[in-house]
C-alpha positions, -999 to +999 in steps of 0.1 A: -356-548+469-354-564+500-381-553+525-360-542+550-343-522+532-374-502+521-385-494+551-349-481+563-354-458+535-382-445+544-370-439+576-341-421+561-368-396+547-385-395+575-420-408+550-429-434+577-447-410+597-464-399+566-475-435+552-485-443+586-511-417+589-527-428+555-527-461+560-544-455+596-567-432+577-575-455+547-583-483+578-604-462+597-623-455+559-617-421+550-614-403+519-587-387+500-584-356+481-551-337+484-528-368+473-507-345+445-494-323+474-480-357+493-471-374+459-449-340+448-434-334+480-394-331+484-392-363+505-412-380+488-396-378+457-361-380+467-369-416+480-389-422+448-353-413+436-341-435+459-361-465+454-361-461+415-317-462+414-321-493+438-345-513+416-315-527+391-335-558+382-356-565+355-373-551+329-384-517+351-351-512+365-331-486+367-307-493+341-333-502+316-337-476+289-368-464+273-381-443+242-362-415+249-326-437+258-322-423+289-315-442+322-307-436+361-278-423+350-288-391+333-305-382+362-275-390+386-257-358+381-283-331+382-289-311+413-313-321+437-337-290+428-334-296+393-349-332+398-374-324+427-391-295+403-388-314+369-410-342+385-434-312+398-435-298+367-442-330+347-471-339+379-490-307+374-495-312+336-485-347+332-480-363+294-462-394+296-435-401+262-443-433+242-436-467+263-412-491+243-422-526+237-401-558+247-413-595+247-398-617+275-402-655+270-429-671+293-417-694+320-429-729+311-443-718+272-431-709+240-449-680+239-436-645+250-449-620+275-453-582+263-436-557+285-442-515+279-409-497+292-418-465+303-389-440+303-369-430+332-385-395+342-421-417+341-408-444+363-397-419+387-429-402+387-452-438+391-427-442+418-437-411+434-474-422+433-465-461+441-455-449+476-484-429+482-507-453+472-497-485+488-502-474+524-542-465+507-550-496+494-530-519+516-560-519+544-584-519+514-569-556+501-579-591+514-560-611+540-552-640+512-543-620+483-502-625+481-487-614+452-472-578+443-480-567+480-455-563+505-438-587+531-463-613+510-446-643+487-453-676+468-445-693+496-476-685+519-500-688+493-488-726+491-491-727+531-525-715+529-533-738+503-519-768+523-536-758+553-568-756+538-564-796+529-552-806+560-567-783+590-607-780+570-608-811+546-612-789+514-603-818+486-619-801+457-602-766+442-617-748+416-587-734+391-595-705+367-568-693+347-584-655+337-573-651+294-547-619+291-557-606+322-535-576+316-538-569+284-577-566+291-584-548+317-611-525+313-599-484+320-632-465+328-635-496+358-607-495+370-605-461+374-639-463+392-625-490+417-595-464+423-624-438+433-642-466+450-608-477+475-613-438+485-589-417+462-609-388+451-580-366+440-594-360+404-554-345+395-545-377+405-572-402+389-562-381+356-526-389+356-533-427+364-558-423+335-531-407+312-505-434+324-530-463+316-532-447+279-494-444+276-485-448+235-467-477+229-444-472+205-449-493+168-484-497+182-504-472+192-524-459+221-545-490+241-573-488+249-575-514+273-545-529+298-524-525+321-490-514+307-470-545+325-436-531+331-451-502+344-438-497+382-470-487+391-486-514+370-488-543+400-509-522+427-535-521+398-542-552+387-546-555+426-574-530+425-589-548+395-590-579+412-598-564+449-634-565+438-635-606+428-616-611+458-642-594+484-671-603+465-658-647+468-648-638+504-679-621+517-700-656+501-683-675+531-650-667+547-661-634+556-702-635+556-714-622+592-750-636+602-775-614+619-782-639+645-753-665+655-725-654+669-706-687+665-692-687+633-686-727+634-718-730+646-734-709+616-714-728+593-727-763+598-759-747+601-755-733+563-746-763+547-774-782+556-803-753+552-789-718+527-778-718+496-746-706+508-713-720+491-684-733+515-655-715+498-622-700+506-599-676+484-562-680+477-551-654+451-513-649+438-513-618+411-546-631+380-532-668+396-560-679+422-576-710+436-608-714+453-606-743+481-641-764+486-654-790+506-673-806+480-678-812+446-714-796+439-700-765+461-670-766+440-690-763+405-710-738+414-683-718+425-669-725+393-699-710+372-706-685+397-672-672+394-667-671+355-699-655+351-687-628+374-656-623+355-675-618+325-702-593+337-687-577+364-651-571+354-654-580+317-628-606+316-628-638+297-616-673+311-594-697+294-617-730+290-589-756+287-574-742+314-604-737+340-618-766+360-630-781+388-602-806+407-610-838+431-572-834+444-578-869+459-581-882+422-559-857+405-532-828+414-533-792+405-506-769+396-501-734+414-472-712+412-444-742+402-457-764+425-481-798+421-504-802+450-520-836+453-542-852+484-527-883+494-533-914+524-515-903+553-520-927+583-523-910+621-532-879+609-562-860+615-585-866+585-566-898+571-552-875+542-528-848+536-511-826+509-485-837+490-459-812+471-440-817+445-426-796+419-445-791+388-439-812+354-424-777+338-401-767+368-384-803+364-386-796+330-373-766+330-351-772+356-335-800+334-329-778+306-314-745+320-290-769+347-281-785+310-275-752+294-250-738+319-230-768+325-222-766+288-213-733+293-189-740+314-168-756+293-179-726+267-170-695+288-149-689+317-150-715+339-152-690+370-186-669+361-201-704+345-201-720+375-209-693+398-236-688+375-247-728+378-246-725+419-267-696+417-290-712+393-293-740+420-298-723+450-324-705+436-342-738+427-333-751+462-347-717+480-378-722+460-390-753+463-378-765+493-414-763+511-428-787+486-428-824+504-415-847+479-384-818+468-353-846+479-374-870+451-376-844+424-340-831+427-328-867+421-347-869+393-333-842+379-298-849+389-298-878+369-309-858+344-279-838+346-253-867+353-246-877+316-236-839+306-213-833+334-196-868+331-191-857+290-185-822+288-166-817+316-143-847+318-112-836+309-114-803+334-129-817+363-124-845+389-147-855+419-135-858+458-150-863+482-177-836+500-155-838+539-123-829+518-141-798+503-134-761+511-154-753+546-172-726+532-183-747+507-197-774+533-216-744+549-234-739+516-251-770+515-269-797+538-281-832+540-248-845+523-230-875+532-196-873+543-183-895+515-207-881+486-187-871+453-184-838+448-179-819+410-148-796+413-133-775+384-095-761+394-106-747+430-139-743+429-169-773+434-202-777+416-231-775+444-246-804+448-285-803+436-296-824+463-280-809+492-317-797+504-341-802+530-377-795+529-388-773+550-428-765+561-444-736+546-454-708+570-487-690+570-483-654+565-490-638+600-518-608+591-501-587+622-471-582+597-474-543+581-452-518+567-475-491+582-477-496+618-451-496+644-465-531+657-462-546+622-428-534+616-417-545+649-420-582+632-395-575+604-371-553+614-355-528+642-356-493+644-325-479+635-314-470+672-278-457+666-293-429+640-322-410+655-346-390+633-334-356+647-299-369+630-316-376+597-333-345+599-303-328+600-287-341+577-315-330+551-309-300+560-275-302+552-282-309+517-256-286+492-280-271+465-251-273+441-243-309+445-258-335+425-291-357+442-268-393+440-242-374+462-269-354+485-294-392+485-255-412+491-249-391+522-273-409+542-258-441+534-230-432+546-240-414+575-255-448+587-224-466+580-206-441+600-232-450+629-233-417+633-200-411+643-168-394+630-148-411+603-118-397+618-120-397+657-148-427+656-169-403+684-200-393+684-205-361+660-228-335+673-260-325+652-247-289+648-210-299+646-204-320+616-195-314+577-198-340+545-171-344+523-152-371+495-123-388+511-110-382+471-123-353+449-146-354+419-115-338+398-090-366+412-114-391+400-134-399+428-167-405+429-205-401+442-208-434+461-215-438+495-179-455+503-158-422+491-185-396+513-177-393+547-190-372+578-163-352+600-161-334+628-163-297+622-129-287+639-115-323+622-127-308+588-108-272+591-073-290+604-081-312+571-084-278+543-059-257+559-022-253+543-007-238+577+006-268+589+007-256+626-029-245+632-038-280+616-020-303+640-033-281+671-067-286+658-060-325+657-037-328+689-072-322+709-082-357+697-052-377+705-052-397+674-041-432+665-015-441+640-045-456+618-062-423+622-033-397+610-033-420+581-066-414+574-061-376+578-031-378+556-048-395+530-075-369+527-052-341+527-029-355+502-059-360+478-068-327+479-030-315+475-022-305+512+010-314+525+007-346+556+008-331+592 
């Protein structure tokens, strides 16, 4: 889900207040103990309900089933009361059904990653909790831990690993790859890290507990784990791993002297006379790298670290995988990417990071491109090669921060060469990219005018070096979900629709309709901008009524594009059959041609005559 669009929903429920307050809370390091109360309240959950239909992707999505076969869609159609007290019911004396168990294939391995499915009704409940919890623990979590958090991405962990090499000269990284990190971590300490973080509502613990101990079905009940696939499952391996990340950060980064003030200062001065080690944390999910200055600093980092793993969070390292890099002699991989130091003339230090991608994403790369172009020729043409553009501009989008991405891209063009020139010869033909379609051109960049373009019937292959790199950002730490100054930097208030008008329209939620209808009202509501679909004015608070544009019995459905807000005295000239009191209730308005249409339309799906 895109991140503006989370916090719009939250606004719609008027929960930002709400998440705000713990968040400032959590900040400020207070306790909590009355979390159920938040967790199983009616806004809460119906933008649990919210969030859960909008999640369609993956594994955990909506449209996933579980044990019991159910998805979304068995809980579209029941009232809102019916949901809200079903999730109630199941917090206050929670037993989770049995997760099911998929395997997905590992990216860059042969090997497969297990997934536990929970069921519906337990997704929507760890969503519940999810929302409640993030605003907790977000304060709680270090500045350079970026994956499964919000507003946070791949992409500025690789900035703050390039700007550790180029701005502070740290050539050596240490690289531990932590065995099954999920599979293994421990219960009882994580739930005492969850008490730790300052969530001391015992209800609460006790469901995480009994959510951690979910059957999986075929397999028993683990006893270690996080169930991955779990919604809530990502916000605690981040609790596991808060601990390793504080406890790294608080050796260096973070260490505050009792006597010098100047940071700088202090840290030249600890090189030369403590046994302090000069290191710096970038963490991506169980994926982390610790940035040195030297080699000795970098083994003892290395040791210091495993042996902390072991004793402190009892997890075990993957040897061949673990190590301490001279990235001036040899390159590291880190989320796709290979990060080398190289010479770099007129620069600050003489060197600087170079990017490329990693030997498996070219790989990889080389092999999926391969895999749709044949299916092209396979399947219809039309979703093949959609399908093959999308491929590539996710590749593009993704690696275009790495330095040397125009190199790697040719290599794997040529790669791809031979299979277009043979499997598609007979139904393609190449032209030239300025006699292309325009919108086309506006898909790509960096291609010459004359450059021969792919094209099947009326549609063109994108061309897989169309890219330019672009720098990697830092993430800016001002950025939050849970403050109005954060939120300022990624997104507008919603001006048009102010939260008395959301307010209202909770209140005008119809006990005997179903929660999609009631939850697809605000969508539309904000479509509408808050005005009359009719008369396009402004509708008054007190004045207004929600209805289909074409009836449930006339085949119409629950989506936001067939529920419309009216003007009250719009909506009686609408549902009346005397034909006279309906077009003096309209004349008022002076309505358009395009507008008695509309009215027309409405009336004639629910078997009025037209006015």
């Amino acid at each position: 889900m895109l991140k503006k669009t989370k916090l719009r929903y939250n606004e719609y429920y008027d929960m930002q207040r709400v998440y705000d307050s713990l968040y400032s809370a959590s900040k400020n390091g207070n306790n909590f103990y009355k979390l159920l109360e938040i967790i199983g309240s009616e806004e809460n959950i119906r933008l649990a309900y919210r969030n859960l239909k909008s999640n369609k992707g993956s594994n955990k999505g909506s449209n996933t089933k579980g044990t019991d076969g159910k998805t979304i869609d068995d809980i579209k159609e029941l009232t809102d009361e019916t949901v809200i007290n079903t999730v109630r019911e199941m917090l206050a004396a929670y037993k989770p059904k049995s997760v099911r168990r998929v395997y997905i294939p590992k990216p860059g391995s042969d090997k497969k990653r297990p997934l536990g499915i929970p069921c519906i009704w337990d997704r929507l409940v760890q969503q519940c909790i999810l929302q409640v919890l993030e605003p907790i623990c977000e304060p709680k979590f270090h500045n350079h831990s970026y994956g499964f958090r919000p507003n946070r991405d791949t992409h500025h962990a690789i900035s703050r690993t390039v700007s550790m090499i180029n701005m502070y000269k740290h050539y050596y990284c240490v690289d531990v790859d932590i065995k099954g990190f999920f599979d293994n971590v421990d219960h009882g300490k994580l739930l005492k890290q969850i008490w730790t973080l300052g969530i001391r509502d015992k209800r609460l613990i006790s469901i995480i507990s009994k959510i951690l101990k979910s059957e999986i079905k075929g397999e028993g009940i683990p006893t270690k784990g996080t169930p991955q696939g779990g919604i809530i499952s990502p916000l605690l391996s981040l609790i596991v791993l808060n601990e390793l990340d504080w406890w790294i950060s608080n050796q260096w980064e973070t260490f505050k002297p009792n006597r010098m003030s100047n940071v700088a200062a202090f840290r030249t001065y600890a090189k030369k006379y403590t046994n302090l080690k000069d290191g710096f944390l970038i963490r991506y999910a169980d994926d982390f790298k610790i940035m040195c200055g030297s080699y000795n600093e970098a083994q003892r980092w290395y040791h210091a670290t495993v042996d902390f793993l072991k004793t402190r969070l009892k997890l075990d390292i993957s040897e061949e995988k673990s190590k301490v890099i001279n990235l001036k002699k040899n390159s590291s991989t880190y989320l796709g990417f290979k990060i080398k130091v190289v010479p770099k003339g007129k620069t600050r230090y003489g060197y600087i990071a170079k990017t490329d991608m990693s030997d498996k994403a070219i790989k990889n790369a080389k092999s999926n491109l391969k895999a749709k172009i044949i299916n092209i020729r396979k399947d219809n043409p039309t979703v093949a090669i959609k399908n093959y553009n999308s491929a590539i501009r996710g590749i593009q989008n993704y690696y275009c921060i790495a330095t040397n991405i125009y190199n790697n891209l040719t290599d794997v063009n040529y790669a791809l060469l031979p299979t277009i020139r043979i499997r598609l010869r007979d139904i393609s033909k190449t032209i030239p990219f300025k006699e292309t379609d325009i919108n086309f051109q506006k898909q790509t960049m960096g291609i010459q005018k004359e450059t021969k373009i792919v094209t099947i019937g009326d549609m063109c292959l994108l061309p897989l070096t169309g890219i330019h790199h672009r720098s990697p950002m830092n993430f800016s730490q001002e950025i939050s979900n849970y403050t109005s100054k954060g939120r300022e930097k990624i997104h507008k208030n919603l001006m048009l629709i102010t939260q008395r008008e959301f307010e209202a329209i909770a209140k005008m939620r119809d006990p005997t309709e179903t929660i999609e209808f009631n939850d697809n009202s605000l969508s539309a509501y904000v479509i509408q901008q808050g005005n009359c679909y009719i008369t396009g004015k402004k509708l008054d608070v007190s004045h207004k009524k929600c209805i289909r544009k074409k009836p449930l019995k006339k085949r119409g459905t629950n989506n936001h594009g067939n529920i419309i807000f009216i003007n009250s005295d719009v909506y009686e000239a609408i549902f009346t059959r005397k034909m006279v009191e309906a077009q003096s209730l309209l004349r008022k308005f002076k309505l358009n041609e395009e507008q008695w249409k509309k009215v027309n339309y409405i009336r004639q799906n629910y078997d009025y005559q037209k006015v």
